[in-house]
C-alpha positions as CSV (number, residue, x, y, z in Angstrom):
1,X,8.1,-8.7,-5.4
2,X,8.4,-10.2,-8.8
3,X,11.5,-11.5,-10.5
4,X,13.1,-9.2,-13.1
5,X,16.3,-8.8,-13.8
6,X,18.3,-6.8,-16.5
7,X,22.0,-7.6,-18.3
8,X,23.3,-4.8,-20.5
9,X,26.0,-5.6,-22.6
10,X,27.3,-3.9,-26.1
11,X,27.7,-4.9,-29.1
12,X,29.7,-2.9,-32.0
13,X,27.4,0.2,-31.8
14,X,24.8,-1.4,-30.4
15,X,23.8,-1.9,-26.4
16,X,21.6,-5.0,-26.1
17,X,19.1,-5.4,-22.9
18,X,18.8,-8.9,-21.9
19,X,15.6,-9.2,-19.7
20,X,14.8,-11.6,-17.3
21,X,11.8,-12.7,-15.4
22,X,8.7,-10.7,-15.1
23,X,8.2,-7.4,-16.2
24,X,4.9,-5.9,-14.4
25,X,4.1,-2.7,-12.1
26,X,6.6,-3.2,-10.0
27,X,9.7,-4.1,-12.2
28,X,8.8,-1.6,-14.8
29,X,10.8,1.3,-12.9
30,X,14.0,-1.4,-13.4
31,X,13.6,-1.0,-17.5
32,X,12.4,3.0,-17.3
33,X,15.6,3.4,-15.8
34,X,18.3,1.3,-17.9
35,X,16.5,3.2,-21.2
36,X,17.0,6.3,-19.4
37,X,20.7,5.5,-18.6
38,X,21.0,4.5,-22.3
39,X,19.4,7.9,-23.6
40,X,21.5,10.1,-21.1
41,X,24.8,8.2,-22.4
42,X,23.6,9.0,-26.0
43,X,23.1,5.2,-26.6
44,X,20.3,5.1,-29.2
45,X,20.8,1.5,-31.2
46,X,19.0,-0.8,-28.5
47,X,18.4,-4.3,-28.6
48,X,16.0,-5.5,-26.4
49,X,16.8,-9.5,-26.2
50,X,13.7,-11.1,-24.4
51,X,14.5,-14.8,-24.8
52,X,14.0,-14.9,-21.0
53,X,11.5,-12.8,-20.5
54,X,8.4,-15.4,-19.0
55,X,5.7,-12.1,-18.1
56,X,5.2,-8.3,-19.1
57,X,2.2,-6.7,-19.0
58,X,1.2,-3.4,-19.7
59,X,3.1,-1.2,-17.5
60,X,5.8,-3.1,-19.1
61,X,4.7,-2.4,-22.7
62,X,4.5,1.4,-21.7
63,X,7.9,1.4,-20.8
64,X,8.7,0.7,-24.7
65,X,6.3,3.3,-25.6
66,X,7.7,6.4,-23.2
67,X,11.2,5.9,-24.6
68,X,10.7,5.1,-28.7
69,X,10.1,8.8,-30.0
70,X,13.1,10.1,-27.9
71,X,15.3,7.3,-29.1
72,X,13.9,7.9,-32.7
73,X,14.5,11.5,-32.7
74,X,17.9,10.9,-32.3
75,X,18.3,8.5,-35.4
76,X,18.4,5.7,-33.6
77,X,15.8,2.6,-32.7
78,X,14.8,-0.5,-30.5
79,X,14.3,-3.9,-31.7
80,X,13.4,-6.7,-30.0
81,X,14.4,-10.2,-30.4
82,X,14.3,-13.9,-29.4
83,X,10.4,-13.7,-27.8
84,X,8.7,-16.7,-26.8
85,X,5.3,-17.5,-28.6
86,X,3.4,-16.4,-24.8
87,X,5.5,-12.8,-24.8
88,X,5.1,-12.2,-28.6
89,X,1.6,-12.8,-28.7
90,X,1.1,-10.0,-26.1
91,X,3.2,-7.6,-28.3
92,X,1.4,-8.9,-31.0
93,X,-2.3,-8.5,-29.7
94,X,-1.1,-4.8,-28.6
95,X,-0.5,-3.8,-32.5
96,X,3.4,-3.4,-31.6
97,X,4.7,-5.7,-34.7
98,X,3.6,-2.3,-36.3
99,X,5.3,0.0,-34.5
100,X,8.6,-2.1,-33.7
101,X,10.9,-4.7,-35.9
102,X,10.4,-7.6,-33.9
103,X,13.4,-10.1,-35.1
104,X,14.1,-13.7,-33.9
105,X,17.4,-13.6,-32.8
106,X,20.1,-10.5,-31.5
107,X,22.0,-11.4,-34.0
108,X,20.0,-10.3,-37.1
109,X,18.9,-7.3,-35.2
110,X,22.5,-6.1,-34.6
111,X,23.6,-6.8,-38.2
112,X,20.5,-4.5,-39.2
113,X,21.8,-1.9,-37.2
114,X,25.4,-2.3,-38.6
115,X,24.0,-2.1,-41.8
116,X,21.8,1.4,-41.4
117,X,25.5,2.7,-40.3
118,X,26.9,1.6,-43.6
């Protein structure tokens, strides 16, 4: 089984994800539910901090994809931050710098959420 681990912590209004490891087929489930947790809580400013994040693939991308329209709908959004040049490059070759603000650091994405609120 593949290593994959998840830290959730908030922020102001904003609950960041820290993941860990490798995101495949098997630890997908693992991030499906912590965005479903999230939703269900009415927790809809995520920050997905993948600084140590070494693998996804795309079960793990689909994971992003099931949950953005929901969390959308209810005026709020994902982010991502801090990739690696190996991770981004996968989000990149998948078109998902289009679909998603991919930032460098937590930081910046959380002040961009702080200043939608304003």
């Amino acid at each position: 089984m593949s290593d994959f681990k998840i830290a959730l912590r908030e922020r102001e209004t904003v609950n960041v994800l820290e993941l860990k490891g490798y995101l495949d087929a098997h630890t997908a489930p693992k991030l499906e539910e912590a965005f479903q947790n999230l939703l269900k809580n009415a927790r809809f400013n995520i920050v997905v901090n993948c600084r140590d994040l070494s693998y996804i693939s795309s079960a793990g991308l689909g994971v992003f994809m099931a949950f953005i329209e929901d969390v959308r709908k209810n005026k709020g959004d994902i982010k991502l931050t801090n990739m690696t040049p190996k991770v981004y490059n996968v989000f990149d070759l998948l078109g998902f710098p289009l679909l998603y603000e991919i930032l460098p650091d937590e930081q910046e994405a959380v002040r961009k959420f702080s200043e939608r609120m304003k």
